[in-house]
N, C-alpha and C positions, 0 to 999 in steps of 0.2 A: 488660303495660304499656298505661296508655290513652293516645289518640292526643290529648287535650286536655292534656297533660303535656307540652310540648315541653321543658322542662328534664330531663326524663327520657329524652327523645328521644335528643335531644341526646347527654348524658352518655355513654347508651349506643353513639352512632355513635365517638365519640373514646375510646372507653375501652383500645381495644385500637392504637391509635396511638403512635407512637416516634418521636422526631427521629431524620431521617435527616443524616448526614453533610453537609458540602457538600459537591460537584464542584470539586477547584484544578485550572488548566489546567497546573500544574507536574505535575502527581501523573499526569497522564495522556500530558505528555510525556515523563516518566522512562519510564513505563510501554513507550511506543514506543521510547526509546533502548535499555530493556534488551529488548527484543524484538528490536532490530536486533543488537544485541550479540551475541545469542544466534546468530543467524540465519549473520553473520558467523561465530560460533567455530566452527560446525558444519561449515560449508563447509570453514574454514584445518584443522583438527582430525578431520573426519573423511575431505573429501576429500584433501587437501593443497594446498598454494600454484604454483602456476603457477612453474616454474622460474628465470623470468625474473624472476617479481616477488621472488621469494625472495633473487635473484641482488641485488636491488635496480635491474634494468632493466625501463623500462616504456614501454609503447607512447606515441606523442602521439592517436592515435586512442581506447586506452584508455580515458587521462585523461577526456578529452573526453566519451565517452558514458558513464562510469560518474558524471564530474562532474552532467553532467541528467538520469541516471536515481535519483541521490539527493538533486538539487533536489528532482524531481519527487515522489519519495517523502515528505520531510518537507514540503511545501506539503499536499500529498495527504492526510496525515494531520494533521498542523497542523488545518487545516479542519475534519475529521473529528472532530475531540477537542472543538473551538469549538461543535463542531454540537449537541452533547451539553448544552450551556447557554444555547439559545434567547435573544436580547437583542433588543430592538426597536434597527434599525436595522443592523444585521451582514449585513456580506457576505460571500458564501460562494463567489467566485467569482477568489480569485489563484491558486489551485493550474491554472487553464487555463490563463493564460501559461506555467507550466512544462510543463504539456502539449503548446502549440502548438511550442516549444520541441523537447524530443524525439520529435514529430511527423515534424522536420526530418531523423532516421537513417531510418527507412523508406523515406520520401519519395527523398532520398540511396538508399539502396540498391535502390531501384525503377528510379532514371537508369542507377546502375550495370550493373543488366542488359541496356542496349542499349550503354552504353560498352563495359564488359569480358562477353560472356555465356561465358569461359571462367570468368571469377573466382566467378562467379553460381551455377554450376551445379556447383560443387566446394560452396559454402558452402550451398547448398539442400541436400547429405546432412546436415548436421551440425544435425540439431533437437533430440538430447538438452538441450540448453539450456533451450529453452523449458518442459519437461515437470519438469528439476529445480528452477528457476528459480522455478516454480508452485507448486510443492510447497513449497519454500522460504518463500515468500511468506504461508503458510496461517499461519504463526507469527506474524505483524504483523497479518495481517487477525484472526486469532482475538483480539488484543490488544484491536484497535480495537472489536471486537464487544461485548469485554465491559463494556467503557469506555462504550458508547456505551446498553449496557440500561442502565445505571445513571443515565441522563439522560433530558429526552426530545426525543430530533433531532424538529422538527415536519415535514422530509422522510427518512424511512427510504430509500427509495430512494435519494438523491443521498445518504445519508451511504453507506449500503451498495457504493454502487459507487467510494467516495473510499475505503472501506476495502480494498475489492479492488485500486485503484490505487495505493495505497498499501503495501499487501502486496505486487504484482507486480514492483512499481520495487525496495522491499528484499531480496526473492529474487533478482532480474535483479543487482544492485550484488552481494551478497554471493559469487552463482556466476562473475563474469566474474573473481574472484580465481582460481579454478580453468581456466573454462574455456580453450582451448588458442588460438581465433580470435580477431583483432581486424582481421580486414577490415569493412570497410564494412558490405555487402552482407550479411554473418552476424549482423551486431550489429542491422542496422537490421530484418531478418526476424526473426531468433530470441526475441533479448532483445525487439526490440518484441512480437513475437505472446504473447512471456510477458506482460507488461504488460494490453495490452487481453484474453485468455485469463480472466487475475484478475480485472479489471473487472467481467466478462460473468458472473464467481460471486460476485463481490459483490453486484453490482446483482439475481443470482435469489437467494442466499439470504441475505445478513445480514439484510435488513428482515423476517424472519419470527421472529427472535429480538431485534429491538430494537421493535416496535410496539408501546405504550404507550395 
């Protein structure tokens, strides 16, 4: 080919070119829904249901933190999905209000150990939680990953760690139907250390499979 041919250039650069699909932001919220679905049936189905919820009685502490750990989760990933389709003028920053949010169980459970440090110190053995909680999570975060190559977030990092947030919050919701505590103090260590845990593997490794 000579280089004074730019229509031959040309032709040759696009030759092997395809229209890509669009990105809907529907398509990648179903995608999260049946990721949580899933995430959900695994726990009710392989673990089992928490006696009480089965019984159809539920804690008010329950409600409460399992309600801002699934805010948390769909702002988290909401964002995460948005990030994937770059727009001039989008902001990518409501998912930290539901983070300051259940910031507030930790915080809560850190007071707790100077108010009760017997309650404290029975719920500091019980960390299985956070370990299946994580693992749990890897099924949302792996969602949002794949969602997210197929775009181009113009920051990997912050989507990265919204998918691990994301992921943490869905694992932590899906296991507290199982797990046996709803004191304070377990929810606000366990289920939070799950949460920020995900974060900390989101933000090191999605961005090395969505960088564009």
């Amino acid at each position: 080919m000579k280089s004074s041919d730019p229509d031959a250039l040309i032709a040759a650069l696009v030759d092997d070119l395809a229209p890509a699909a669009p990105l809907r932001r529907w398509r990648g919220l179903t995608m999260f829904a049946a990721a949580t679905a899933l995430t959900v049936a695994i726990v009710v189905l392989g673990a089992g249901l928490r006696p009480e919820i089965a019984a159809g009685r539920v804690d008010a502490v329950f409600l409460l933190a399992n309600g801002l750990f699934a805010m948390l989760g769909i702002a988290a990933a909401t964002t995460a999905i948005s990030m994937a389709r770059p727009q001039v003028g989008n902001r990518h920053d409501g998912w930290a209000w539901a983070a300051a949010m259940v910031a507030l169980l930790p915080a809560a459970a850190l007071a707790m150990q100077f108010i009760e440090p017997q309650v404290s110190a029975h719920g500091l053995s019980e960390g299985r939680c956070a370990v299946a909680s994580v693992a749990l999570g890897l099924i949302v975060t792996a969602g949002l990953t794949l969602w997210l190559r197929r775009g181009a977030p113009t920051s990997p990092t912050r989507a990265g760690l919204l998918a691990g947030i994301a992921g943490g919050s869905v694992g932590t919701f899906a296991f507290a139907f199982h797990c046996a505590h709803d004191d304070l103090f377990h929810i606000g260590i366990w289920h939070g250390a799950a949460i920020l845990t995900s974060a900390a593997i989101g933000r090191a490794v999605v961005p090395r499979f969505i960088r564009w």
